[in-house]
C-alpha positions in Angstrom: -45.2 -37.8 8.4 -44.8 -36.3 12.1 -44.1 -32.6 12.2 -41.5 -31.7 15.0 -42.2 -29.4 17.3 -39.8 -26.1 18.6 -39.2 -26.0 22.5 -42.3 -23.4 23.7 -40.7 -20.4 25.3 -42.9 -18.3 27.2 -43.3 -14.5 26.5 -41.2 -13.6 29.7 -38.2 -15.7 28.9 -38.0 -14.7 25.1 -38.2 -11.3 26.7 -35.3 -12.2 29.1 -33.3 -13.6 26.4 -33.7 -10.7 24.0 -32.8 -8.4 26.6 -29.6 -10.2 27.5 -28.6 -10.3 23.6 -29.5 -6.5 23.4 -26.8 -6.3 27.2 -24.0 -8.3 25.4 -23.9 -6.4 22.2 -23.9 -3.1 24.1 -21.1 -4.6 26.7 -19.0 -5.9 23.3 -19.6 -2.5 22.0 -18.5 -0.3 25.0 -15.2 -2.7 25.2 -14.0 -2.3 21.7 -14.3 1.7 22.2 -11.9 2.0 24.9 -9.4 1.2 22.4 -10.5 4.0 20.1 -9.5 7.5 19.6 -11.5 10.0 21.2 -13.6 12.4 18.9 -13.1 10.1 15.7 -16.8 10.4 15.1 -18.3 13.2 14.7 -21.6 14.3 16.9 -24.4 16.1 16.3 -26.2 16.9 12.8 -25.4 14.8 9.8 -23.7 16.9 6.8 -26.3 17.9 3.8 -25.7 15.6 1.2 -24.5 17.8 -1.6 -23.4 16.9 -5.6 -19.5 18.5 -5.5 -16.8 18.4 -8.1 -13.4 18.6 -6.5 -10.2 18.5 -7.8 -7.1 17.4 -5.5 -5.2 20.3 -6.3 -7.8 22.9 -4.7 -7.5 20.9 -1.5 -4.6 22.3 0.7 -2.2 19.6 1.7 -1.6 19.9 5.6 1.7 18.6 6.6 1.4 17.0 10.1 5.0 16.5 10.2 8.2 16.5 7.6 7.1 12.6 6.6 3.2 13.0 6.5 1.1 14.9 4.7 -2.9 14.4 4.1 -6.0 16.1 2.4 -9.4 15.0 2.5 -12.9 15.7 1.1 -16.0 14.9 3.4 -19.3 14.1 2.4 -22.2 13.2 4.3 -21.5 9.9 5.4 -18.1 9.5 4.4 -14.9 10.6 3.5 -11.7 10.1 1.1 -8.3 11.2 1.8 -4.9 11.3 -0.3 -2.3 10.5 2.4 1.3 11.4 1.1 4.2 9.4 3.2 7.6 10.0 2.5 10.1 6.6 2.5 10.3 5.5 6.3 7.0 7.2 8.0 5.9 5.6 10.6 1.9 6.0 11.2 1.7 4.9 15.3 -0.4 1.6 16.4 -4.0 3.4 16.7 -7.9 2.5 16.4 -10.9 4.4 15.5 -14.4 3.5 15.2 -14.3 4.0 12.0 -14.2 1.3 8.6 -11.3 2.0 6.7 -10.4 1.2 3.3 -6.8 2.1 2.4 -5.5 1.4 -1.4 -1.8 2.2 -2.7 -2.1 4.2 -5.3 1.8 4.4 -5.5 4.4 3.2 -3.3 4.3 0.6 -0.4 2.7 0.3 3.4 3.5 -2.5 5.5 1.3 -2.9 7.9 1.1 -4.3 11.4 -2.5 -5.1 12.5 -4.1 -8.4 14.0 -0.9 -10.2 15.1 0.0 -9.7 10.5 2.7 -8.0 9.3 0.6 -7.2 6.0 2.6 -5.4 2.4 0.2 -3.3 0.1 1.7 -2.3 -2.8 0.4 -0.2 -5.5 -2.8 -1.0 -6.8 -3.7 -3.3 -3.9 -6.4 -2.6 -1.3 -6.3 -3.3 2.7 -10.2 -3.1 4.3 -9.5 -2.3 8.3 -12.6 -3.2 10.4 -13.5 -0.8 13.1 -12.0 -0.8 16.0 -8.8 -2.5 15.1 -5.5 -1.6 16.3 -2.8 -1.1 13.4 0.0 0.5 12.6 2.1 1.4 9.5 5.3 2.0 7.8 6.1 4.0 4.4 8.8 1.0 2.6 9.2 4.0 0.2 7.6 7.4 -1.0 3.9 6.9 -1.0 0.3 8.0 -2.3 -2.5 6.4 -0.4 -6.4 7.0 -1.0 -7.9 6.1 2.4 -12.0 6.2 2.3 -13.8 6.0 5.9 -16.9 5.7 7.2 -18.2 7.4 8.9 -15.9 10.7 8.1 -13.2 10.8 10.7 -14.0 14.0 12.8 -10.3 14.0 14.6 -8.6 14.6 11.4 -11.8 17.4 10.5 -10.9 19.1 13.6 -7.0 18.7 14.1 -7.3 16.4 17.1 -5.4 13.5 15.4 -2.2 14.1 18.1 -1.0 10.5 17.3 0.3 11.7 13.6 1.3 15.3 14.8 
């Protein structure tokens, strides 16, 4: 039996090619953050991993406006929030470079994102890549968990304009 053979690429041209790979990902990188909010990560040291018991009611609720309300606890490389939308908030089309995973705990979103007009209802789950524009509407009073990684540092430090 006659082994193929792979094409031979020299040492310079694997070099070349790896280097070109390495130029696309950063150029596909640096166009999906334009679309982001600014400060959504955080920068500088990582949070100290830390075992914490917290109940929701300790956690002030901040009211960003009459319709919206959130609280959120942080850990190291992530965070949870309980977002409370009254029937008919609207959360503005907006991107972050953060994952997101929203799920209903009571109530209804619709959601606009990727060219989808998306419903989750209670006890259903949405994942939102990073980097993806969406938008969303309270169909009536709701109670959303939203996790994200990593933590979103605009809602830590009150530069989330977009839902004040």
């Amino acid at each position: 039996m006659k082994k193929s053979k792979a094409p031979h690429t020299s040492s310079r041209q694997s070099t070349k090619i790896r280097k070109q790979s390495v130029s696309n990902k950063k150029a596909a990188h640096a166009a999906t953050r334009k679309t982001a909010l600014p400060g959504t990560v955080a920068k500088g040291k990582a949070r100290k991993a830390e075992l914490r018991h917290v109940p929701w009611r300790s956690v002030a609720i901040e009211n960003l406006n009459p319709q919206l309300g959130l609280h959120f606890v942080v850990g190291q490389k992530i965070m949870l929030a309980r977002v409370l939308l009254k029937k008919g908030c609207v959360v503005p089309e907006h991107s972050h470079p953060n994952e997101q995973v929203t799920y209903i705990l009571e109530g209804a979103l619709k959601f606009w994102i990727d060219g989808k007009e998306i419903v989750v209802n209670s006890g259903e789950v949405l994942t939102i890549p990073p980097n993806m524009p969406h938008k969303a509407e309270a169909l009536e009073d709701t109670v959303d968990l939203d996790v994200f990684d990593p933590p979103r540092a605009d809602w830590m430090n009150k530069t989330n304009a977009y839902l004040r």
